[in-house]
C-alpha positions as CSV (number, residue, x, y, z in Angstrom):
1,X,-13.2,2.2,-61.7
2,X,-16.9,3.6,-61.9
3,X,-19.1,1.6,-59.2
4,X,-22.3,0.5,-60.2
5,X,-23.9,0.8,-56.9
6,X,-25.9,4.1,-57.3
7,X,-25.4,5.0,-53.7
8,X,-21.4,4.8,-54.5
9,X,-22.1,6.0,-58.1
10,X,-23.5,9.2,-56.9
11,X,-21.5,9.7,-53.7
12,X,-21.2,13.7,-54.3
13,X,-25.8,14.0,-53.8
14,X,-25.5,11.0,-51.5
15,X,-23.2,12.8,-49.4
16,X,-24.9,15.9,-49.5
17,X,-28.3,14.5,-48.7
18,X,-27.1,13.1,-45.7
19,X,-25.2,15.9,-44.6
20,X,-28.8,17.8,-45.0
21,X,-30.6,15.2,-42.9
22,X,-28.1,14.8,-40.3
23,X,-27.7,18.5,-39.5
24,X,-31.4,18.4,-38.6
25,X,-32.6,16.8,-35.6
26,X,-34.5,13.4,-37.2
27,X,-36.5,10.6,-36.2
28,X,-36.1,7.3,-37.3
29,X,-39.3,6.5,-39.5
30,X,-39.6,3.0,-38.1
31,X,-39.5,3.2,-34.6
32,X,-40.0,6.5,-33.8
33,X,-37.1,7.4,-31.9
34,X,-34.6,10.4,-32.3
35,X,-31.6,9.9,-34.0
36,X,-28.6,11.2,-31.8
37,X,-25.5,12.8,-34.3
38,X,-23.2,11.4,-32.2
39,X,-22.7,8.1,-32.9
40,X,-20.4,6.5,-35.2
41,X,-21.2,5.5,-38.9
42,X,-21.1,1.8,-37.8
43,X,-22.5,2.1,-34.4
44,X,-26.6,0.1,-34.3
45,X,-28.1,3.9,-33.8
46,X,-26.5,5.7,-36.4
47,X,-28.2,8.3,-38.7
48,X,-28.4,6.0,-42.0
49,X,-30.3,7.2,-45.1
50,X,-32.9,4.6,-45.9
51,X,-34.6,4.2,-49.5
52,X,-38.5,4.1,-49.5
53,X,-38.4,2.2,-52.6
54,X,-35.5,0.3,-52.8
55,X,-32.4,0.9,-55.0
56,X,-33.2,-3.0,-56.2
57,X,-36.8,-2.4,-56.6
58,X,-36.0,0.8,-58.7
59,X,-35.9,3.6,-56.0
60,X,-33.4,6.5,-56.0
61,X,-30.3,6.7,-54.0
62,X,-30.3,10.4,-54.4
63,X,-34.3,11.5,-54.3
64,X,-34.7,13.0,-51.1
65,X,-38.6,12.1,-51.8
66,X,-37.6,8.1,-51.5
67,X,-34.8,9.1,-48.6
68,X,-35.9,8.7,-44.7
69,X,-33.8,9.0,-42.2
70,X,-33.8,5.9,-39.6
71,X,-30.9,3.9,-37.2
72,X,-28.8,1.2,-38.8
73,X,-29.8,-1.3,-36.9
74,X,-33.5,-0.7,-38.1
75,X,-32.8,0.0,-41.2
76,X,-31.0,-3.6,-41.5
77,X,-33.7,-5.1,-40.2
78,X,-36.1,-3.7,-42.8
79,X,-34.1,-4.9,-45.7
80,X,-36.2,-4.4,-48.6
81,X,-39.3,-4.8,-46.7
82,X,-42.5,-2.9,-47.9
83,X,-43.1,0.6,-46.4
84,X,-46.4,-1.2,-45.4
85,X,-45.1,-4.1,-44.1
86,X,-42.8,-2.5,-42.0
87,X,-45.8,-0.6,-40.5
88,X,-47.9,-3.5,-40.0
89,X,-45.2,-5.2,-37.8
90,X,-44.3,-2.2,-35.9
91,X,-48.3,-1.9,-35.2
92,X,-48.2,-5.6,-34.5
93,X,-44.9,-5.1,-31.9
94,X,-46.6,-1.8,-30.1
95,X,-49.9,-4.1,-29.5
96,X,-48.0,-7.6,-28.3
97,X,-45.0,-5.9,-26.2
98,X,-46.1,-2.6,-26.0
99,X,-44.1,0.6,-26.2
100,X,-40.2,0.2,-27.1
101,X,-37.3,2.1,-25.6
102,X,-34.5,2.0,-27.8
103,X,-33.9,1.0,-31.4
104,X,-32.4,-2.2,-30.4
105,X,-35.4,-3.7,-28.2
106,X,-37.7,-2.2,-31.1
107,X,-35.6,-4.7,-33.6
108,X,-36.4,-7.1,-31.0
109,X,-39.9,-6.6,-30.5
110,X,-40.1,-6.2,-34.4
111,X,-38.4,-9.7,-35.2
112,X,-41.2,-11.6,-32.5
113,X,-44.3,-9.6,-33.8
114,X,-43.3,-10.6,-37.4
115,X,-43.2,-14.3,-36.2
116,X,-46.6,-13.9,-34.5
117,X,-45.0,-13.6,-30.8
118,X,-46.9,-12.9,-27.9
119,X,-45.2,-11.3,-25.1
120,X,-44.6,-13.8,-22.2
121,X,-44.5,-12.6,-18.7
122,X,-40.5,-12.1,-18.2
123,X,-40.0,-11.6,-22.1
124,X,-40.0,-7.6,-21.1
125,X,-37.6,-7.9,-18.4
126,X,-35.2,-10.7,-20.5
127,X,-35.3,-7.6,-23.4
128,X,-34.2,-4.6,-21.3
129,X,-31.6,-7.1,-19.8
130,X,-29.8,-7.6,-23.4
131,X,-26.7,-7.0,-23.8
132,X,-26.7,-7.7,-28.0
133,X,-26.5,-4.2,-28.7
């Protein structure tokens, strides 16, 4: 049976696309970082294709003009978030904690700057302490 998710409707370009991207080295567009090859589909730092415009706000699955590359767990963070919004909270996040060094403390960093956070004194070392990811 035909899906109608057009990411699962058009596996043969999805595939393909991603195949593209991932034999490339790629940064994730939201945090910055490089994307490692090596980790598995499911792992939080995985290559994942993310739409620009999202497939439920009319974007393409398939255009590699609305395709960025980024982790997964960034890319679940964003949601269907506004490319500006996105930017405004990383902006936010850089200026409150400062810079991030992986994609999971930038999710962290992220989810306070969205809610107006202000780093505390030991909220660095609490962060690099996690053990969520």
């Amino acid at each position: 049976m035909p899906s109608s998710n057009p990411r699962y409707a058009n596996y043969s370009a999805r595939s393909a696309l991603r195949k593209r991207m991932a034999s490339q080295p790629q940064r994730c567009w939201m945090c910055g970082l490089p994307i490692s090859p090596t980790y598995p589909a499911r792992h939080p730092y995985a290559l994942e294709l993310d739409e620009i415009v999202p497939i439920s706000k009319g974007g393409s699955a398939i255009d590699p003009a609305n395709v960025r590359a980024a982790h997964r767990c960034c890319n679940q963070w964003r949601g269907d978030k506004p490319v500006g919004r996105v930017q405004s909270i990383a902006t936010a996040a850089r200026a409150a904690f400062g810079a991030w060094r992986s994609p999971a403390e930038f999710v962290l960093f992220a989810r306070s700057a969205a809610k107006g956070a202000k780093q505390s004194p030991t909220r660095r070392a609490e962060i690099s302490n996690s053990r969520n990811w």
